[in-house]
FIVEX-250096 format. One record per residue (C-alpha): residue in one letter; x, y negated, z negated. Coordinates in steps of 0.2 Angstrom, whole numbers, plus 5000, padded with zeros to 4 digits. Example, Ala and Ser with C-alpha at 12.3 -4.5 7.8 and 13.67 -1.06 7.14 Angstrom:
2
A 5062 5022 4961
S 5068 5005 4964
This chain:
263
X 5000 5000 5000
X 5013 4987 4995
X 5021 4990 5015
X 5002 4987 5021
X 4999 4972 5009
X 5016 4962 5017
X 5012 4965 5036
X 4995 4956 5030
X 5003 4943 5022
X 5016 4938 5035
X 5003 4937 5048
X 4993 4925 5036
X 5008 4915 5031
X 5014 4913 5049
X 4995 4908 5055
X 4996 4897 5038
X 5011 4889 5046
X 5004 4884 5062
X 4991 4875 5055
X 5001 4866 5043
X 5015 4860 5055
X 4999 4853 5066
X 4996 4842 5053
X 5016 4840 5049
X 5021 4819 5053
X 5004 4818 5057
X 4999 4805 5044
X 4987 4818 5036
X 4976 4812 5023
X 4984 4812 5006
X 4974 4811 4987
X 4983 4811 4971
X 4974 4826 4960
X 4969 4821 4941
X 4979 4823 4926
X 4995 4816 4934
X 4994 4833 4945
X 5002 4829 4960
X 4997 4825 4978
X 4986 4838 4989
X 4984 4833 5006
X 4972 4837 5019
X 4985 4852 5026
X 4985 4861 5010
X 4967 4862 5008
X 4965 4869 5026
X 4979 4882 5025
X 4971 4887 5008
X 4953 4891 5016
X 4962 4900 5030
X 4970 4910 5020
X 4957 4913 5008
X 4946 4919 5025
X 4959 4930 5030
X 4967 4938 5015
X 4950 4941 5006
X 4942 4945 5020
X 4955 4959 5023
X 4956 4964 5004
X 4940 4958 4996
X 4944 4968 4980
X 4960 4958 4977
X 4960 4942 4965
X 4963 4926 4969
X 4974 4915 4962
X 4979 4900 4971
X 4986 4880 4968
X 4972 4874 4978
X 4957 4883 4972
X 4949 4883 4956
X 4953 4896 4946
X 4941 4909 4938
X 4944 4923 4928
X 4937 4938 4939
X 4956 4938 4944
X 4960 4944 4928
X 4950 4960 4930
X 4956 4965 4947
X 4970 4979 4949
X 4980 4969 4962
X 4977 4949 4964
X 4982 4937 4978
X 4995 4922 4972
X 4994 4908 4984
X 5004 4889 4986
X 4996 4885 5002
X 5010 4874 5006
X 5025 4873 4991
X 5035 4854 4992
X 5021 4844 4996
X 5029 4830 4993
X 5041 4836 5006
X 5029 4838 5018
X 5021 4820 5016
X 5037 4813 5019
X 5040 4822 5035
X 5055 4833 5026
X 5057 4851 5032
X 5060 4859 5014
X 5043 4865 5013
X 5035 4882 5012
X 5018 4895 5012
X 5022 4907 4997
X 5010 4922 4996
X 5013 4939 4985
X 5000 4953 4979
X 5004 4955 4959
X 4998 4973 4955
X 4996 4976 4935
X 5007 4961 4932
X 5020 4964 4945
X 5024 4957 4960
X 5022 4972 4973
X 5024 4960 4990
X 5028 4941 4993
X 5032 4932 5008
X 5039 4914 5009
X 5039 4906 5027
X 5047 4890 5031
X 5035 4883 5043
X 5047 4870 5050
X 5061 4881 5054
X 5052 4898 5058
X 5062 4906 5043
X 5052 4920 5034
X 5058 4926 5018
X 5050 4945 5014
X 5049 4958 5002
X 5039 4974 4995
X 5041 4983 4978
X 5057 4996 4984
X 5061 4987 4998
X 5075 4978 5004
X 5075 4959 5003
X 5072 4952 5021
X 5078 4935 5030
X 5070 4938 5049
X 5069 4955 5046
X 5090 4957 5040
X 5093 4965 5024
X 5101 4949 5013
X 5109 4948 4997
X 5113 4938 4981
X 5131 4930 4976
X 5139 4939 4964
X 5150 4924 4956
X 5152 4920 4940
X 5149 4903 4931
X 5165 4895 4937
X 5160 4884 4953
X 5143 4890 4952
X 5131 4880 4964
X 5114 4882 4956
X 5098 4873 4961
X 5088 4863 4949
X 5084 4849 4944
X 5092 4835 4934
X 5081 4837 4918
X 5090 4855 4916
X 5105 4847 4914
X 5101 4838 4898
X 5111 4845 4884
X 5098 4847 4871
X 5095 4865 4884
X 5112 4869 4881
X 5126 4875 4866
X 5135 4859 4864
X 5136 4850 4881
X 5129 4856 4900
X 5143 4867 4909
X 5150 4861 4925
X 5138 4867 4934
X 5139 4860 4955
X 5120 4856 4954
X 5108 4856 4970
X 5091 4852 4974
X 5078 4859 4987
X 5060 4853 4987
X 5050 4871 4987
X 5054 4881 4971
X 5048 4896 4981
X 5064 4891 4994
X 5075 4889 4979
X 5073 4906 4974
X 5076 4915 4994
X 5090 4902 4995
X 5098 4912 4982
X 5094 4928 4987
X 5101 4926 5003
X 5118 4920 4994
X 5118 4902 5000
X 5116 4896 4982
X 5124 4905 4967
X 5106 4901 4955
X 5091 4891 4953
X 5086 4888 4935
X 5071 4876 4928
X 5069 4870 4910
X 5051 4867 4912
X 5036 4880 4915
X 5033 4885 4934
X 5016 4889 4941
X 5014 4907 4946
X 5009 4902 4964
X 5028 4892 4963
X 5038 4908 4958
X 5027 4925 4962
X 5032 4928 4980
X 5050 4921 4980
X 5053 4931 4961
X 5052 4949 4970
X 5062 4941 4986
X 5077 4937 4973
X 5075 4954 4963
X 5075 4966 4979
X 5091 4954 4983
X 5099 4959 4968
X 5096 4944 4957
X 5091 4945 4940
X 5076 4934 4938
X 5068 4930 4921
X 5060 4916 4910
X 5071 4906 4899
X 5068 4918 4884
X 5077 4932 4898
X 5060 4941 4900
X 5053 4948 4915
X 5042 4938 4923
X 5023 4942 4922
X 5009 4936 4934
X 4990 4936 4935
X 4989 4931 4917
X 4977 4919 4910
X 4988 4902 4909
X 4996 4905 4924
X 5012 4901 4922
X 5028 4907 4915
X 5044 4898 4904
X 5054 4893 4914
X 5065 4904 4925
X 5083 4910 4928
X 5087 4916 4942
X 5105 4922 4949
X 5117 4938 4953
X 5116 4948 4937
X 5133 4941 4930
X 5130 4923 4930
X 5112 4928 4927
X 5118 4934 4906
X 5132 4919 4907
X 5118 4905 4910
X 5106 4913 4896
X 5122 4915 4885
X 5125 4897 4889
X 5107 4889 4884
X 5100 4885 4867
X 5091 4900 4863
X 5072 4899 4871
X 5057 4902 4859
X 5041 4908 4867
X 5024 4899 4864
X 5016 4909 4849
X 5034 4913 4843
């Protein structure tokens, strides 16, 4: 099934892409969303019903959970739930930038079994199924295995501040993509040595690029070193680590010790 579930979704995240680029340096519309959420525009909220049509139409059993629909919590009872960002680095996108991306995965009892991110202005399509090998265009990639010396690790600059870290920040070569989802294929395909993020991510953010850095070797947490878990009823996860295993237990070593909500 998990094979099944990722032709589907790189169909739907390759048709998600040609709608989005005709509306790419288009002027589209754009609305900010309440609560200080972000800007949506009129793109995201057309991939996201296309999508919908298609991947719940083709799997109407599945869940749905996605940054452009309101969420309910039939997901929560379903044995395998769609995770959606319609387009990821919408701020990108506005601004005519090509870091942007369609993230889709199927989570299957709390584990990503299938995600695909697709890079709609470059044609690059990220992909992965539970067993499988990490895909870049259909080649096999890999993670960097370097260690903390040099490391180039994407995030952004709030991670840096020292209250996240034993003493001061290490010297970390610090890089920035707009798509979280991108940040985590980027390092699976070894062009970055990490991403990390101090603050809690979305599941829609993380879900498909998580299993795309795990299948490439990474180890890929939340800031406490936990696996991530998805389909669950907030949504989101603490923060993340991501990198080759070395510099994976390096970066948590290096951190002020993470306690969990509840804990």
């Amino acid at each position: 099934m998990p094979a099944r579930d990722l032709a589907l979704l790189e169909q739907a995240a390759r048709e998600a892409g040609e709608i989005a680029r005709r509306f790419w340096r288009n002027a589209p519309q754009v609305w900010e969303k309440p609560g200080g959420a972000g800007p949506v525009t009129e793109a995201d909220l057309a991939v996201n019903a296309h999508l919908e049509s298609l991947l719940r139409g083709a799997r109407p059993d599945y869940g749905w959970l996605s940054e452009e629909s309101a969420d309910t919590p039939e997901r929560l009872a379903a044995e395998h739930c769609f995770i959606v960002d319609p387009i990821d680095g919408t701020r990108a996108f506005i601004d005519g930038q090509q870091g942007f991306s369609v993230s889709l995965a199927v989570a299957r009892a709390g584990r990503v079994v299938a995600g695909v991110v697709h890079l709609p202005a470059t044609g690059v399509t990220y992909a992965a199924a539970e067993a499988g090998p990490a895909l870049r265009d259909g080649t096999p990639i890999a993670a960097a295995t370097h260690g903390f010396r040099d490391a180039q690790v994407l995030t952004g600059k709030p991670s840096l501040d020292p209250r996240h870290w034993r003493g001061v920040a290490p010297p970390l070569r610090r890089a920035f993509r707009p798509s979280l989802a991108w940040r985590f294929c980027l390092v699976a395909d070894g062009q970055f040595d990490a991403t990390l993020s101090t603050r809690p991510a979305w599941e829609w953010d993380v879900a498909a690029g998580s299993l795309i850095a795990a299948r490439a070797g990474c180890a890929v947490s939340d800031l406490a070193g936990a696996a991530m878990r998805f389909n669950t009823p907030r949504a989101q996860t603490e923060g993340l680590v991501v990198a080759g295993r070395p510099l994976h237990a390096e970066l948590l070593a290096a951190m002020t010790p993470f306690t969990p909500l509840g804990g």
